[in-house]
Every structure is written in C-alpha cells, then in structure tokens.
C-alpha positions as CSV (number, residue, x, y, z in Angstrom):
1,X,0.0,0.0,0.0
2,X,2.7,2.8,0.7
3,X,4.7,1.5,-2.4
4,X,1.4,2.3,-4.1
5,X,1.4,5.6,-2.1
6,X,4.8,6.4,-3.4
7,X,4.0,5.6,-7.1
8,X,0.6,7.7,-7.2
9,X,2.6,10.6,-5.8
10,X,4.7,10.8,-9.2
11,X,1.6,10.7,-11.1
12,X,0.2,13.4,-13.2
13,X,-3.4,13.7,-14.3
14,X,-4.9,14.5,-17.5
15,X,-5.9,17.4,-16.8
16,X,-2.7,18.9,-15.3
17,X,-1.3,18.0,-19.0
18,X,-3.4,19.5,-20.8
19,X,-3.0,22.6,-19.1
20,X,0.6,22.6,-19.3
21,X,0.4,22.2,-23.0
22,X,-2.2,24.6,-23.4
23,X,0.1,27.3,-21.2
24,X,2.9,26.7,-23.6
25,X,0.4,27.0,-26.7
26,X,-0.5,30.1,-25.1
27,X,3.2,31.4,-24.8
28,X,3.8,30.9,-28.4
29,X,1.0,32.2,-29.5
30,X,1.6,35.3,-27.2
31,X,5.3,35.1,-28.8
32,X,4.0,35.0,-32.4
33,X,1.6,37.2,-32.1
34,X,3.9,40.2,-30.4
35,X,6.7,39.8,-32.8
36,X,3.8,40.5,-35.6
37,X,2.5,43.0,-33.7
38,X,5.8,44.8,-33.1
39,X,6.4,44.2,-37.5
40,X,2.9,45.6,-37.9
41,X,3.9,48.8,-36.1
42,X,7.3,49.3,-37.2
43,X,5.6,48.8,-40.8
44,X,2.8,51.3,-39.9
45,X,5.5,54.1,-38.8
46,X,7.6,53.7,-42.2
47,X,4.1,54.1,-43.7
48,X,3.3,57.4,-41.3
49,X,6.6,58.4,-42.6
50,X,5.9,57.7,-46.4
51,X,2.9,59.4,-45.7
52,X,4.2,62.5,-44.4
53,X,6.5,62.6,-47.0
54,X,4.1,62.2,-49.8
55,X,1.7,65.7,-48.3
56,X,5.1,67.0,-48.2
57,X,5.6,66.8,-51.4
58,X,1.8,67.5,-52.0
59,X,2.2,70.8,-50.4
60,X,5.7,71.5,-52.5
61,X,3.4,70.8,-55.8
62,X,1.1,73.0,-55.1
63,X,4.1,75.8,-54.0
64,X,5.8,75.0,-57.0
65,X,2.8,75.4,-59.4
66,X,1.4,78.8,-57.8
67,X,5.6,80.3,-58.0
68,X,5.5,78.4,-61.8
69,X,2.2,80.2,-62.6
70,X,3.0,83.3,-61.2
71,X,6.4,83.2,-63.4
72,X,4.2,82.4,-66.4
73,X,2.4,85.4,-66.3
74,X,5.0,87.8,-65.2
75,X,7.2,86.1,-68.4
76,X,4.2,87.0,-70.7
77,X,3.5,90.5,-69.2
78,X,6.9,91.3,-70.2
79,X,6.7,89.8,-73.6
80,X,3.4,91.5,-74.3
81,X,5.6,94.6,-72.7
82,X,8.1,94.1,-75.4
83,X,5.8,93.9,-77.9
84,X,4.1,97.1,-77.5
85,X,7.1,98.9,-77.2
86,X,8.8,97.4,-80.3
87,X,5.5,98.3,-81.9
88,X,5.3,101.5,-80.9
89,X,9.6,102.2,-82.1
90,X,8.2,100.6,-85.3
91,X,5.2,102.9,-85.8
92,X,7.5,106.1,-85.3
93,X,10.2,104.7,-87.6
94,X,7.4,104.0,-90.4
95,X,6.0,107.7,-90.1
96,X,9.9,108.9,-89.9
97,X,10.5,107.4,-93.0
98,X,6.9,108.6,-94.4
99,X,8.1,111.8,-94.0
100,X,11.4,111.5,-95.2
101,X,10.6,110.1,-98.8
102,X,7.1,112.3,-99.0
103,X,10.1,115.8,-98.3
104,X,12.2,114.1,-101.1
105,X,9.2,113.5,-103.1
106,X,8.1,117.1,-102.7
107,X,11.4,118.4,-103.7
108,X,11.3,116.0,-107.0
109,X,8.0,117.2,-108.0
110,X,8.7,121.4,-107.3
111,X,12.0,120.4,-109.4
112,X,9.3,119.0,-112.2
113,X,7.2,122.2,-111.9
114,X,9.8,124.3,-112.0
115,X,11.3,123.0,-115.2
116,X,8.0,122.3,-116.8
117,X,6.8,126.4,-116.1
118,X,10.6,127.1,-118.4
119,X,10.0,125.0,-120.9
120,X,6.4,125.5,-121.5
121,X,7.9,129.5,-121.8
122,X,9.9,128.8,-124.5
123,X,7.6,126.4,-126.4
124,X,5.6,129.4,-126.4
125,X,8.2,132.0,-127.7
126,X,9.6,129.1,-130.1
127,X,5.9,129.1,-131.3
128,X,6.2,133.0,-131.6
129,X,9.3,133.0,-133.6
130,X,7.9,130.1,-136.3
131,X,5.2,132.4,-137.0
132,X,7.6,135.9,-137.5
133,X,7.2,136.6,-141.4
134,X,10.3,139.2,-141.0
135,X,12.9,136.9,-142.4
136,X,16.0,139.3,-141.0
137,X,13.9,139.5,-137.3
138,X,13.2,135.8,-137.7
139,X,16.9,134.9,-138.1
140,X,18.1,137.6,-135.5
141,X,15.6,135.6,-132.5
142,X,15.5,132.1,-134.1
143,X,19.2,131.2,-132.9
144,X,18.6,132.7,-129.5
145,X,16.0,130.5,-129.1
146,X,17.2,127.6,-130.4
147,X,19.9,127.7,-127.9
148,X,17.9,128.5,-125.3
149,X,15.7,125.1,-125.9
150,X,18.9,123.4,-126.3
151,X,20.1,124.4,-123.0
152,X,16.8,124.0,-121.1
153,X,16.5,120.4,-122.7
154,X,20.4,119.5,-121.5
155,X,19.2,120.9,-118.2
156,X,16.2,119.4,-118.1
157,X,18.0,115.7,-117.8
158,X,20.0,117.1,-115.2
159,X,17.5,118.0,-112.7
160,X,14.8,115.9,-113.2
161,X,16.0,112.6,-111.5
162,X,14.3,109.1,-113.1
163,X,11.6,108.2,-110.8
164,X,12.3,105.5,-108.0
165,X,9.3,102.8,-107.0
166,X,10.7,102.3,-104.3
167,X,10.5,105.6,-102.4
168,X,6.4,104.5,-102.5
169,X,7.9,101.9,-99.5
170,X,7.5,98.9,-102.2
171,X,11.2,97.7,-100.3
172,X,9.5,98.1,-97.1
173,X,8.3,94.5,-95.3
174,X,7.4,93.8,-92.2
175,X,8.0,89.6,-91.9
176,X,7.5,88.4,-87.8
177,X,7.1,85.1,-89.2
178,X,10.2,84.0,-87.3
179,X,9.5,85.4,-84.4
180,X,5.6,83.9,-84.8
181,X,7.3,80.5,-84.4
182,X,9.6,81.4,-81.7
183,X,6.1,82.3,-79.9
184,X,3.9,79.5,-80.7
185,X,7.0,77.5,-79.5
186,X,7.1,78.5,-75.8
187,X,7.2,76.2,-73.3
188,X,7.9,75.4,-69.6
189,X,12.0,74.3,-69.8
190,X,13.5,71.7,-68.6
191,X,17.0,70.3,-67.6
192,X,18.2,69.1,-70.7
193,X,19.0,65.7,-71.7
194,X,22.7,64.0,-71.0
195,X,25.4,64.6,-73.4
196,X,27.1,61.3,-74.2
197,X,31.1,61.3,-74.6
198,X,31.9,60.0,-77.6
199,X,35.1,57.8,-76.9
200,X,35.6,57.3,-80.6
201,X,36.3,60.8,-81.2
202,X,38.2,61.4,-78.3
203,X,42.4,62.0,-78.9
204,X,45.2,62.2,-76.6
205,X,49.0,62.8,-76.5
206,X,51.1,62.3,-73.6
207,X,49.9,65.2,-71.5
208,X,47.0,66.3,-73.0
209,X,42.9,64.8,-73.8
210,X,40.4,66.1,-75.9
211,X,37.2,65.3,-75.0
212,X,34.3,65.1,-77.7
213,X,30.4,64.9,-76.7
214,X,27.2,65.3,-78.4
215,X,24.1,66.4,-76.7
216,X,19.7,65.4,-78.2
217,X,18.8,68.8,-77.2
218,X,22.0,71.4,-77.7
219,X,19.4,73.9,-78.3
220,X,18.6,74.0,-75.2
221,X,22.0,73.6,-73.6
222,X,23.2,77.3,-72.1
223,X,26.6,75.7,-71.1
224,X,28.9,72.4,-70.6
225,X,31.0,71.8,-67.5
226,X,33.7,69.1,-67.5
227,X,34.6,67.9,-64.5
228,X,37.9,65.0,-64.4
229,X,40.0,63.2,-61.9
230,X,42.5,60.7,-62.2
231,X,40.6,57.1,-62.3
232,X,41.9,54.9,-59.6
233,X,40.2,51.6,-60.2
234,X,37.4,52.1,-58.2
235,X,33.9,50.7,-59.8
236,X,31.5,52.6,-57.8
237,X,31.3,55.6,-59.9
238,X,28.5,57.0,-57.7
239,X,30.8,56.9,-54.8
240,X,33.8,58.4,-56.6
241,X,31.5,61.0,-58.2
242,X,30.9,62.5,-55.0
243,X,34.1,62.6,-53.5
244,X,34.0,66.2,-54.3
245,X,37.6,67.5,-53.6
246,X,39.2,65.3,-56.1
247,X,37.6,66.4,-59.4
248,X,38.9,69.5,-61.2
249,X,35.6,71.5,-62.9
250,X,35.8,73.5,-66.4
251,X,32.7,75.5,-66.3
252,X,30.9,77.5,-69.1
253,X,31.9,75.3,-72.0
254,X,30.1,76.5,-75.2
255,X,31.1,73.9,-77.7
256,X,31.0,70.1,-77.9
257,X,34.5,69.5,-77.1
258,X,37.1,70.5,-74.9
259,X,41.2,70.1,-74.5
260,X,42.2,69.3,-71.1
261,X,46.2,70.2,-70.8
262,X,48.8,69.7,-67.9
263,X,47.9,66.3,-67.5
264,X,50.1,63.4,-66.2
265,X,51.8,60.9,-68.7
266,X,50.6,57.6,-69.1
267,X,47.6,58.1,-66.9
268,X,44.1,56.8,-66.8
269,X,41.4,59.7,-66.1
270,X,37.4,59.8,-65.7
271,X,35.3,62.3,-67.1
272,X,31.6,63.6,-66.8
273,X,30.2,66.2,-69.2
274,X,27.3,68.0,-67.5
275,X,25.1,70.1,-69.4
276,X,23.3,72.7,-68.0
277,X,20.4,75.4,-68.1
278,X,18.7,77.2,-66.1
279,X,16.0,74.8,-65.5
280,X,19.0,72.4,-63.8
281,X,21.4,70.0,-65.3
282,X,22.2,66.5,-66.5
283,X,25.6,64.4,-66.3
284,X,26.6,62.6,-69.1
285,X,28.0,58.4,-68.0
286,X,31.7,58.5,-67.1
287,X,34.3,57.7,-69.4
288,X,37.7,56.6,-68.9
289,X,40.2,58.1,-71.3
290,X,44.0,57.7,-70.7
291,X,46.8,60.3,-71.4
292,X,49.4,58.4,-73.9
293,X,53.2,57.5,-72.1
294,X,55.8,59.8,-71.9
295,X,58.2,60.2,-75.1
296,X,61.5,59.9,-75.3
297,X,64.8,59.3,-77.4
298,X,68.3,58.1,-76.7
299,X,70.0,60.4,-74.6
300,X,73.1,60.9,-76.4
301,X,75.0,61.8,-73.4
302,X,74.3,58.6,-72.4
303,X,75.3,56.4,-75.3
304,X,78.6,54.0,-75.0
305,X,81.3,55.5,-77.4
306,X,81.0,52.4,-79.9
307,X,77.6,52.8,-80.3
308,X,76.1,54.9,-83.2
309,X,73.0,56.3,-82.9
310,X,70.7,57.7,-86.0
311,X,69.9,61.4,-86.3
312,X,66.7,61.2,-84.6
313,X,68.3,59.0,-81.7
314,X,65.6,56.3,-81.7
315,X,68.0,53.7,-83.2
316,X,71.5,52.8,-81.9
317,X,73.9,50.5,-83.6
318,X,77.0,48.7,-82.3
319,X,80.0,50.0,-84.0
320,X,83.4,48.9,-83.3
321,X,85.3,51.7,-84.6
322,X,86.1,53.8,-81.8
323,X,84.9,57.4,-81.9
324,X,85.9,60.1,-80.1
325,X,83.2,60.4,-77.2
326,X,84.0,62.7,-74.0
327,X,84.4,60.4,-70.9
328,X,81.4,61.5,-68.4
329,X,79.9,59.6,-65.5
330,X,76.4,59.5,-67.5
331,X,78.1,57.5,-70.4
332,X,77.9,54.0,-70.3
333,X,81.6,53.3,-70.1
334,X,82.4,49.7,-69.3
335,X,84.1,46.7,-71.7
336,X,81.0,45.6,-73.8
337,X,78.8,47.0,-71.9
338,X,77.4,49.0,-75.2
339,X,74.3,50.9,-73.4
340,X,72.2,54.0,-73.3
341,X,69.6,55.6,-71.4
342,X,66.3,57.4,-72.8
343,X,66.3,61.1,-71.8
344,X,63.4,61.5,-69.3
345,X,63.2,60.0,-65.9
346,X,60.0,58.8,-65.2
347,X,58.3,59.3,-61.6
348,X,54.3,58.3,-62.3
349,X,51.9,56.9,-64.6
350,X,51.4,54.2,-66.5
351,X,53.9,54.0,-70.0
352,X,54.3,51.6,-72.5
353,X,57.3,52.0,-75.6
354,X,58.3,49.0,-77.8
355,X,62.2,48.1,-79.1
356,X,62.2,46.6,-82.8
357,X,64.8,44.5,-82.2
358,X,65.7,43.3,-85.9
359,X,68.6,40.7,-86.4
360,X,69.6,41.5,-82.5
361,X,70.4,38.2,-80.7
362,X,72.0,40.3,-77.9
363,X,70.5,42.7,-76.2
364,X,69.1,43.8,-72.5
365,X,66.1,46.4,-72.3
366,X,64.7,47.6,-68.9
367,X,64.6,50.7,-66.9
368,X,67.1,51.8,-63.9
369,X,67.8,54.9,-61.5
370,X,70.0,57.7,-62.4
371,X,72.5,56.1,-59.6
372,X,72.8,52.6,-61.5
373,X,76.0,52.0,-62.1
374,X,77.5,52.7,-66.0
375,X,80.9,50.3,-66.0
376,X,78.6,47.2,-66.0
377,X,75.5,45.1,-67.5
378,X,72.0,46.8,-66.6
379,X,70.2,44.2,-64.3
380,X,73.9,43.4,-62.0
381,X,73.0,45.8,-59.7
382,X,70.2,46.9,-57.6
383,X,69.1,49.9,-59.7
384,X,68.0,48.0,-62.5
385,X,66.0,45.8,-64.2
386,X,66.0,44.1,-67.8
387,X,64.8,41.0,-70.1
388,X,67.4,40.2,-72.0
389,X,68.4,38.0,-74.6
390,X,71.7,36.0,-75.1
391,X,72.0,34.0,-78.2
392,X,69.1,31.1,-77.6
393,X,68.1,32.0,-74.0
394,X,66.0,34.5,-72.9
395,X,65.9,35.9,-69.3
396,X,65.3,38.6,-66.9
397,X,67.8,40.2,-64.6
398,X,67.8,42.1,-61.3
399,X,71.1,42.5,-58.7
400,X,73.0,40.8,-60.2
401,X,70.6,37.2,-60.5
402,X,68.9,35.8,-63.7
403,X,65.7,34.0,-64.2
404,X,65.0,32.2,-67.7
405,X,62.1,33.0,-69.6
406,X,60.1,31.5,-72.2
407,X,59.9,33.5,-75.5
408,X,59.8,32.6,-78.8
409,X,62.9,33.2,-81.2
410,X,61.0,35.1,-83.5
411,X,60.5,38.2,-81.3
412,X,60.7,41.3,-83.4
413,X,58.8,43.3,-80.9
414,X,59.3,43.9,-77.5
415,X,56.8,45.6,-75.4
416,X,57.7,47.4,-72.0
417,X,55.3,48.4,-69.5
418,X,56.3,50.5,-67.0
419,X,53.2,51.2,-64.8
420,X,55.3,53.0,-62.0
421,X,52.0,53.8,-59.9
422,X,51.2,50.3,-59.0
423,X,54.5,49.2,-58.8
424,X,55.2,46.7,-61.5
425,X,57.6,46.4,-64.5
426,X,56.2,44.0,-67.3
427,X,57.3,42.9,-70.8
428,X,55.4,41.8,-73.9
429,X,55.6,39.9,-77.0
430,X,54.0,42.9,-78.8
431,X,53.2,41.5,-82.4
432,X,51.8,37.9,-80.6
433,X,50.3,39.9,-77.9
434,X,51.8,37.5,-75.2
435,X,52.8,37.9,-71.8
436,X,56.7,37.3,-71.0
437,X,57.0,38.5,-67.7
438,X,56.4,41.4,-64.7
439,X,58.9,42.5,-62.3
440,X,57.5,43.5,-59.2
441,X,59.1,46.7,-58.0
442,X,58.9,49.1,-55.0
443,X,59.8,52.5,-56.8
444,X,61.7,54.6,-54.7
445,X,63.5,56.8,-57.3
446,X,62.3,58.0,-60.6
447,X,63.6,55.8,-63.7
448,X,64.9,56.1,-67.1
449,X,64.6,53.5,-69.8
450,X,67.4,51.2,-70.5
451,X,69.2,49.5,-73.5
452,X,71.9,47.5,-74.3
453,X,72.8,45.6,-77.3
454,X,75.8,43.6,-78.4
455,X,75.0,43.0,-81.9
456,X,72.5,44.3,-84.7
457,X,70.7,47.6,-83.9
458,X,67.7,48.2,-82.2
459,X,65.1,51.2,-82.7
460,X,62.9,52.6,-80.1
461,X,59.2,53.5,-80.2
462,X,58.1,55.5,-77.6
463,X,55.0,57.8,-76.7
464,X,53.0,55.2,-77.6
465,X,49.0,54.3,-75.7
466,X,49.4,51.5,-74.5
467,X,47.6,48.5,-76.3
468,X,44.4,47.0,-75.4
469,X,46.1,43.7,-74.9
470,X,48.0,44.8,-71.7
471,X,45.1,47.5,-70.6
472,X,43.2,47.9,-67.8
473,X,45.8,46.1,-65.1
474,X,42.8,45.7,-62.2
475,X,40.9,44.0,-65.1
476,X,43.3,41.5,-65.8
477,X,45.1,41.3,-62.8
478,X,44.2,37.9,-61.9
479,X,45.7,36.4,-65.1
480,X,48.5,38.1,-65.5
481,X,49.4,36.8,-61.8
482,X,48.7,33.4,-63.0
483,X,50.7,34.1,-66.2
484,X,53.7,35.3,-63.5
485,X,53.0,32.0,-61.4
486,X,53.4,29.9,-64.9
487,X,57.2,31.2,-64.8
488,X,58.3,31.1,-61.4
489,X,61.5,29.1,-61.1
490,X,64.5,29.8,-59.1
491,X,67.0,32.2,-60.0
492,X,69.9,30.8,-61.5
493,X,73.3,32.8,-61.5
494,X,76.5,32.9,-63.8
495,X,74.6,32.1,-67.1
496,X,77.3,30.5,-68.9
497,X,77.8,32.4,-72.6
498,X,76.7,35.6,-71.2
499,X,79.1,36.7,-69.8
C-alpha cells in the first residue's frame, strides 16, 4: 500500500497535461503574435513616414505650381511689354520714314514744276518766232531760241532725277514670321538631356585629352561643364562621383569638345560632361580616357662610345670603330657593356614603348635609376632591371641574379610596360600579344629606360598608348598573376655564354 502511495505521488493527471500544454500554446501564441505586432507597427510608422513625405511633397506641388504660374504670367506680361514697345519704335520709324521720302518726293515734283513752267515758256516764244514773217527778225531771235531750248532740254535731264518705285515703301516689309514661331513655341523648360562622350572621337598625347560629346537637345544647352580626376580603379562611380575634392571642374563650356592640358603621362582619367540650363542639369555616363606615355629618345650623353646612334636618336647601332666620345659619368663606359639611357626619368603613370629588335640576338632592355652604375650590365645591380636576350636564352635580370624566360625566337617586338603607380615592370611579346614577364618593383626613385645591345641595332618606339592587350591592369590582374606564377622558377646565376 505505501509502495502504491509512493507511485501515485509521481503521477500526473490529464488534466494537469493538458494545461501545461495549453500554457505553452499560449506562450507561443503570445510570442508570435507580439513579434507581428511589433512588425505591424514598425511597418505602420515607415508608412506614417511615407505618408508624411508624400503631403510634403503634395504641399511643395502646389508651391511649385502657384511660384510656376506666377512666373508664367509675369514672363508674358513682359513679352506683351516688349511687344508694344517694339511696336510702338516701329510705328514712329514708319512715319519717320513717311516723312522722309514724302520731303524728297516734294522736292522732285517742285523740281518738275519748275522745269516744266521754263519750258512750256519757251515752247511758247519758239511758237512765236515760227510764225515771224520778217525773215531778217526771224533769223536775228530764231538762234537765241534755239539755244535757249537746247540748254533747257540738256538741263532738263539734269534736274529731273528718273523716278524710284521704291521711295512708295515697295522695299519696305514687315515679316515676324520667325519670331511667330519662336512664340507659338514656348514652353515650360526643362533640364536638358545628358550629353554622351563620344570615346571614338576622343584623342590624346602624352599630357593632354580632348574630349568630344554630343548632346539630343543642344538647343537647349546654355553651357557644358567638365569635370575630371584621375581614375583609380574604383567601380562605384556613384561613390567616386561625390568625392568632391578630387575632381577639377571646367565651367561654361560653349562647344561640344574640350582640350584638357597639364595632365600626367601615361595616366588613366574619368570624365563627366554636364550640361546645363537654367531649369538644372544632366551628367553625361563617365568615361575613362588615358593620357598616352611619356616620349622619349636616346640620350646621347648617355650612349657608350662604340655605339652609333641615327639622327633622330631612336636607333643605336654597335660599331666597333672607336669614336671620339668625351668620358662623363652619364656615359655608359664599361668593356661591352654598349648601353644607353632614354632622356626623361620617369616618376608616375602608367607607360608603354616597344624596341624593334631586328637581327639583334643580344640585347638587354629595362629601366634603372640615375645612380645605376654605368661600368657594367644593366640588371647586376640593384638599380635595375632588364629582359634580356643572349643568343638562344632569354631571361630577366635584377642584382645581379637571372631568371629564364620562355619567349619565342621570332620576337621582333618587345613591349615594356612601366606602370610606376602600381609598382610593376612588365614585358610583352607585342606582335603575338603575349605575356613574358612582370617584375615587381617598390619604386623609390624616378627611372629612365634602359638598352643595351651587343650586336645588330635596335630602334625605339616610344610615346605610344598602351595596347588594349596589356590595358586595364585591375581587369586583368588575376591572369596576368597566373601568367607570373606559370614562370616562377629559381633564379639561377653565372649564365654560362653571357658573360
């Protein structure tokens, strides 16, 4: 009996259940319910506040319309304003000239009387004289009159001017039929539509880009403003856009194009056109236009005294025969090492120049600071860096340590990038449009372009934009850094027939 005790007291009736569950039922319900509730309200404030928003803008319609309206009519009043007084400057002009050609008119016709009362006279006394039967009194007047009707005949054509139709205002128009369309055309204005920059049209040199737009309304247009910064890779034009201190503005533009100057070598740039009137204004998309690299030639100062370089100094040549070259510390000076340097020294920007290489099966192009040493091979030092080629190997070199490279023997065209913002030094099969490799480079100094050759000639083009193949680095960052990975392999030193 007490184990039965016991065992009842653990023992929970049906009823005690089914209010527990019903408690927790409740609980969730409760739950549910208040986080809808707490939604619903949240929901029915943003609502208020669309609301609010929307009478406020109610209110600023009606504001607008009544200052619109009242503009309207004051606009007209002073048209209808214009009107009468241009009609009333007409009017007196018309009677001006009224009175002008009826004096002139006057003076003709007392001209025509006056001559007419003379010669009527001496048709009269003419008449006299025919009928004189006196032959001796007859020949004594005859001759005076006769020359008297000669005279006032000759005078006569003189005085008497040949009669104008046009002094009855027959020239005179009055033709608003211009101004009857510019009239019937008015109309509320609005901001006009955005230009569009035409990239096709646009043209650059090193330092300098003209940008071309057109506009759907240029009619319309009171001005253009340009507005430019230097693009730095960043996608969200929105964001860029507003970072106000970094744009430079060229207001009050009145044609469709405009020549930015002073700009950096090499360089990528954004530009918006925005066109404006005095209803508002209207940006045009960006566009990203890039400055071309910096030219140079062969610094002749520079050039190792058994190399020969052309008039123009964009070609050098090896020549044995020793010519007589002052000895300076900018003149490449060592035992076969047959260099020179281009004659800028680059500090920013992004620049791209190619080396036709011809028959050349030695040679060494690259860039190094002014304090690279000139008594031996660009690349065995810490200043500079080159690809090279010797004979059937192709490498690239940097303090003095080589790294082979593939590249085909046919290369005609070497390509050199030398994008000094982000750091990197990179060299192209230009006519196969192939990657060789990229040095990458903590600038500290500026640098000047690099070549050395130990047969053949070489000839430098330089200025150039820089292709489409090797454009737009943040684009194709990720395979060129696969292209780099592809040609990692140990640095090797002492390459044997180099030397």
């Amino acid at each position: 009996m007490e184990g039965e005790r016991d065992e009842s007291a653990f023992q929970v009736s049906p009823g005690r259940v089914s209010d527990a569950v019903m408690e927790a039922s409740k609980t969730g319900a409760v739950q549910t319910l208040e986080n809808n509730l707490t939604n619903l309200v949240k929901r029915n404030s943003e609502l208020e506040n669309q609301m609010a928003k929307l009478i406020q803008i109610c209110q600023q319609v009606e504001v607008n319309t009544a200052m619109h309206e009242a503009k309207l009519v004051e606009e007209c009043d002073e048209l209808v304003e214009i009107i009468r007084q241009r009609k009333q400057i007409i009017a007196v002009k018309i009677k001006e000239s009224k009175v002008m050609k009826l004096r002139k008119l006057a003076q003709q016709m007392a001209n025509c009387r006056q001559c007419l009362e003379r010669s009527r006279a001496l048709i009269t006394q003419a008449e006299h004289s025919l009928k004189e039967n006196d032959h001796a009194r007859f020949l004594q007047t005859a001759r005076n009159v006769a020359e008297r009707v000669a005279m006032a005949t000759a005078s006569s054509q003189v005085l008497i001017p040949d009669v104008n139709l046009n002094e009855a205002f027959d020239n005179f128009a009055l033709d608003f039929s211009r101004e009857k369309k510019i009239l019937e055309g008015l109309d509320y204005l609005t901001a006009p539509s955005p230009p569009s920059i035409r990239d096709e049209l646009c043209t650059a040199s090193h330092d300098t880009i003209t940008v071309h737009w057109t506009s759907e309304d240029e009619f319309s247009v009171t001005s253009y403003e340009l507005q430019y910064t230097i693009y730095t890779g960043q996608t969200n034009f929105i964001s860029l856009y507003n970072s106000v201190d970094s744009w430079m503005i060229v207001p009050n533009i009145k044609q469709n194009h405009y020549t930015v100057h002073g700009l950096q070598s090499g360089t990528r740039y954004v530009f918006f056109v925005k066109a404006i009137n005095q209803a508002g204004s209207r940006n045009s998309d960006p566009a990203r236009l890039k400055t071309n690299s910096q030219p140079f030639k062969l610094d002749p100062k520079t050039a190792h005294k058994k190399l020969r370089l052309s008039n123009d100094c964009l070609t050098m040549e090896k020549d044995e025969s020793s010519l007589k070259k002052s000895h300076t510390p900018e003149r490449f000076s060592s035992t076969g090492s047959y260099g020179a340097a281009g004659n800028v020294f680059i500090d920013s920007g992004c620049h791209y120049w190619e080396v036709l290489l011809g028959a050349s099966t030695w040679y060494a192009v690259g860039v190094a600071y002014k304090s690279a040493p000139k008594n031996e091979w660009s690349g065995k030092n810490s200043s500079s860096w080159v690809f090279s080629r010797c004979n059937n190997n192709f490498m690239v070199r940097h303090n003095g340590k080589e790294m082979l490279v593939e590249a085909s023997h046919q290369l005609r065209r070497l390509g050199v990038l030398l994008d000094y913002d982000n750091n990197s030094l990179s060299f192209y099969d230009a006519m196969n449009s192939q990657h060789l490799h990229t040095f990458e480079v903590s600038f500290l100094l500026p640098v000047a372009p690099t070549f050395m050759i130990w047969n053949k000639s070489v000839m430098i083009l330089s200025g150039l934009p820089v292709p489409d193949f090797v454009d737009c680095p943040e684009e194709h960052q990720e395979g060129m850094t696969t292209l780099c990975r592809q040609q990692e392999s140990p640095y090797v030193s002492g390459m044997k027939g180099c030397h």
